[in-house]
N, C-alpha and C positions, 0 to 999 in steps of 0.2 A: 468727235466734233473737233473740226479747226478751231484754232484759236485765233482770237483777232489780231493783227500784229500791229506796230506802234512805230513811227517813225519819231524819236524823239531827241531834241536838241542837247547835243553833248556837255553844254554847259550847265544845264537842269540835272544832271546827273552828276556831276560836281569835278568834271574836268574843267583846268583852267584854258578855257580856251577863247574867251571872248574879247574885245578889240583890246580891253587894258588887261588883259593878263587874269581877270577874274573867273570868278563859276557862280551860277546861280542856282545853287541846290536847292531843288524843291522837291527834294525826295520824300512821299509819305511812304507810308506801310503799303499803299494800292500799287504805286510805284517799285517798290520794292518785290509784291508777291509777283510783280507781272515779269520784273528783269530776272528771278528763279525760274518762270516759269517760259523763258525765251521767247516771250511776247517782243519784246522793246529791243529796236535799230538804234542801236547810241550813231548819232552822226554830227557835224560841225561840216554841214556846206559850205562855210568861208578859208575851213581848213582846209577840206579836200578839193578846192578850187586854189591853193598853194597861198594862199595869203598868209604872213607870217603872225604873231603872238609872242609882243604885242602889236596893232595896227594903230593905226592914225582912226579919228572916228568919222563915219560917213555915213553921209544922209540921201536920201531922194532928193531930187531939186524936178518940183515943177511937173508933181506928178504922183504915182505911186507905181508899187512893182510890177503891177501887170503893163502900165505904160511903160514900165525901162524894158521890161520883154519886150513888146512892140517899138524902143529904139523913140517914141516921143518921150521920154523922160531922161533922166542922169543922173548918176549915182556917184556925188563928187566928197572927195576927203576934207576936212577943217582948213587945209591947205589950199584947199580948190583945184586937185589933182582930181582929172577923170578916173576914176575908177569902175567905170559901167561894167565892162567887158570880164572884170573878175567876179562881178557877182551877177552877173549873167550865167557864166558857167559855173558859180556857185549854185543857184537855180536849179539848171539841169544836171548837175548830179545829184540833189537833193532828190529829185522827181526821180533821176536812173536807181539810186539806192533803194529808194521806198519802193518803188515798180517789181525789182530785181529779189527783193526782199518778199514782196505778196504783201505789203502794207496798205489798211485800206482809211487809215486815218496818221495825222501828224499832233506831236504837242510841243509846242516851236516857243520859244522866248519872245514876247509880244516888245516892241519898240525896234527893234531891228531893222535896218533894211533889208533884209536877206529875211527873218522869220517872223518879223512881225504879224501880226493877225488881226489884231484887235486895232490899234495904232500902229505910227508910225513917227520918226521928227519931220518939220516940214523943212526941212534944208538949207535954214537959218544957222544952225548951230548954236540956240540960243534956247534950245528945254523944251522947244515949242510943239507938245504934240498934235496929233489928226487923224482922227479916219485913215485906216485905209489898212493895204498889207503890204510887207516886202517881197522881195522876187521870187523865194521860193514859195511862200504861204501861199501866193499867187497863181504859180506854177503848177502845183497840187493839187489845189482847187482847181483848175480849170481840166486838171487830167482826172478828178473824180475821188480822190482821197481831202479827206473830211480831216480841216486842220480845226485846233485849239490851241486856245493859249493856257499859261501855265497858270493863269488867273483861274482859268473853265476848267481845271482837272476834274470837280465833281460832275460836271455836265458829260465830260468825254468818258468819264466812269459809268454815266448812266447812257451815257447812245453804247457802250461794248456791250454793256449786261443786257439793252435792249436787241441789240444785235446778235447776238449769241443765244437768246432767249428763243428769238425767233426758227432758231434751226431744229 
């Protein structure tokens, strides 16, 4: 039996990779048996789209990520620097790695512009969260791999086991 594979955000696995230099480790034991058992794509779309660490912090403005994939939205820094176009193609490599990989779900860091899921900022820079996903979460989804956020790890626990059950 294949095993399900895992696209999952390099900062949840406790690389410091995220806009201030941080890591958000939320490794459990499930987390754990799956990275022995070569389940899990450790990846950082912001990284491998060349964005440095640390970055300036950036929001959607006016929108959410599947609108900055369709170019009606903007993905601008605290600065008010455009920055769409680096996580655009943060995006699609996120979607090329998982693809490339056989990954048929993501577990993405929720608030993000880039892996959000659950939420997102609204593009105040003032804490303000919303609905919605960022570019990659977006991107995923719309290509057919089934994201979660690091909140749903027991939920995405239970769609592998139901998925793998089924074979």
């Amino acid at each position: 039996m294949q095993q399900t594979k895992i696209l999952v955000s390099a900062c949840l696995m406790g690389f410091k990779v995220r806009y201030n230099g941080s890591e958000k480790a939320a490794l459990q034991a499930t987390l754990e048996r799956w990275q022995q058992e070569k389940r899990l794509v450790v990846h950082c779309p912001e990284l491998a789209a060349g964005l440095p660490v640390p970055r300036r912090p950036a929001e959607i403005v006016a929108g959410s990520g599947a609108d900055v994939m369709r170019d009606t939205a903007r993905i601008v820094e605290d600065n008010g620097q455009d920055v769409t176009a680096h996580y655009q193609l943060a995006a699609w490599l996120a979607l090329q790695a998982a693809q490339q990989s056989g990954c048929h779900a993501a577990l993405l860091t929720d608030g993000s512009p880039t892996c959000g899921s659950q939420f997102i900022y609204n593009g105040t820079f003032s804490a303000t969260r919303q609905p919605g996903m960022g570019v990659a979460a977006a991107l995923l989804e719309q290509h057919g791999i089934r994201v979660f956020s690091e909140q749903q790890l027991p939920a995405l626990i239970a769609w592998v086991n139901e998925r793998e059950a089924e074979r």
